[in-house]
C-alpha positions, 0 to 999 in steps of 0.5 A: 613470080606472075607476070604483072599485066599492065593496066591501062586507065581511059579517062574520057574528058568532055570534048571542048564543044559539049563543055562550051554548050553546057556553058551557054545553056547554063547562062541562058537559064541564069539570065532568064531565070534574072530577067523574071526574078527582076519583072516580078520585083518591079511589079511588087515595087510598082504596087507598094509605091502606088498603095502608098501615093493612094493612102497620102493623097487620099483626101479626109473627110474635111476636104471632101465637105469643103468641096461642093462649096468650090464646085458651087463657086466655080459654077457661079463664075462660068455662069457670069460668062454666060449671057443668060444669067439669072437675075440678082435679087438687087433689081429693087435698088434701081431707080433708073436705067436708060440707053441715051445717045448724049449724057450732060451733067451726068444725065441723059439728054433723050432716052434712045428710040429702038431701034437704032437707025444708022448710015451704014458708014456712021459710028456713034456712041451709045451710054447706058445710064443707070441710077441706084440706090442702098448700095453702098460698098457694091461693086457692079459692072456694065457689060456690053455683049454683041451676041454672046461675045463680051465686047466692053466692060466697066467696074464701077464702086458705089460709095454712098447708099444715096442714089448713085449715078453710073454711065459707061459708052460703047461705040456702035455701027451697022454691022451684019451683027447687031444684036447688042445687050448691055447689063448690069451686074453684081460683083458675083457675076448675077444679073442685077438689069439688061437693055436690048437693043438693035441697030438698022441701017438707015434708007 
């Protein structure tokens, strides 16, 4: 009988470390591969979200019509603001406008010579009488300015289309400003009449 030669099987296992490289290697490559797969799903996600937020507030036809009439009225109330407004076609409706420095029964006593002379140290008052007529269920304003600051104003409701007295009063001094305008508007903000005036200190 032949003798029987042992044989001998080598099995070589991986050492611990190349199976730990391979490992981290393996998870570096999925966690990459995760981190792009989830930026480009986000982006995607991004842009369906914004196409629909377009498609929703986009404006119709009708909106977009109607919007030269809001521009048109936010542009009227800015210009009411402004001193420099345009006149009004009411300026026919005024019969008499004045600035006194005492009004009686309604009417003003003397017309204000211009310009006004004052002490340095004095205040008075000044009105401004306006007479209208074929106004009925206007609204009007006087408006007192110093310079391009709004410093007074006054709404007034005409109740008849006969003539209508309004007065409104503004306490002035001497001041280093004294560039006053009072005006008269309508409920629009336009211009219907103004009255200049100034105040120098007196010798």
């Amino acid at each position: 009988m032949e003798d029987i030669k042992n044989l001998v099987i080598k099995v070589k296992y991986p050492s611990s470390e190349n199976k730990s490289a391979k490992k981290v290697d393996y998870l570096q490559k999925t966690t990459e591969w995760n981190i792009k797969r989830l930026v480009v799903a986000f982006a995607v996600i991004t842009l369906l979200i914004g196409l629909v937020l377009f498609f929703i507030m986009k404006p119709s036809s009708q909106e977009l019509d109607a919007k030269p009439s809001v521009a048109a009225t936010e542009i009227i109330k800015i210009e009411a603001k402004d001193p420099s407004l345009v006149k009004s076609n009411f300026k026919n409706t005024i019969t008499r406008a004045l600035l006194s420095l005492n009004i009686k029964n309604n009417e003003p006593v003397t017309e204000l010579n211009l310009p006004l002379v004052l002490p340095a140290n004095k205040t008075v008052p000044v009105y401004y009488f306006v007479e209208v007529a074929d106004m009925k269920d206007r609204i009007i304003f006087h408006e007192w300015w110093l310079g391009n600051k709004l410093i007074n104003r006054k709404k007034i409701t005409i109740s008849n289309n006969d003539k209508w007295r309004t007065v409104s009063h503004q306490l002035v001094a001497f001041a280093a400003k004294n560039n006053w305008t009072v005006k008269v508007v309508d409920e629009n903000g336009h211009l219907i009449i103004e009255k200049r005036f100034d105040i120098i200190e007196q010798q």
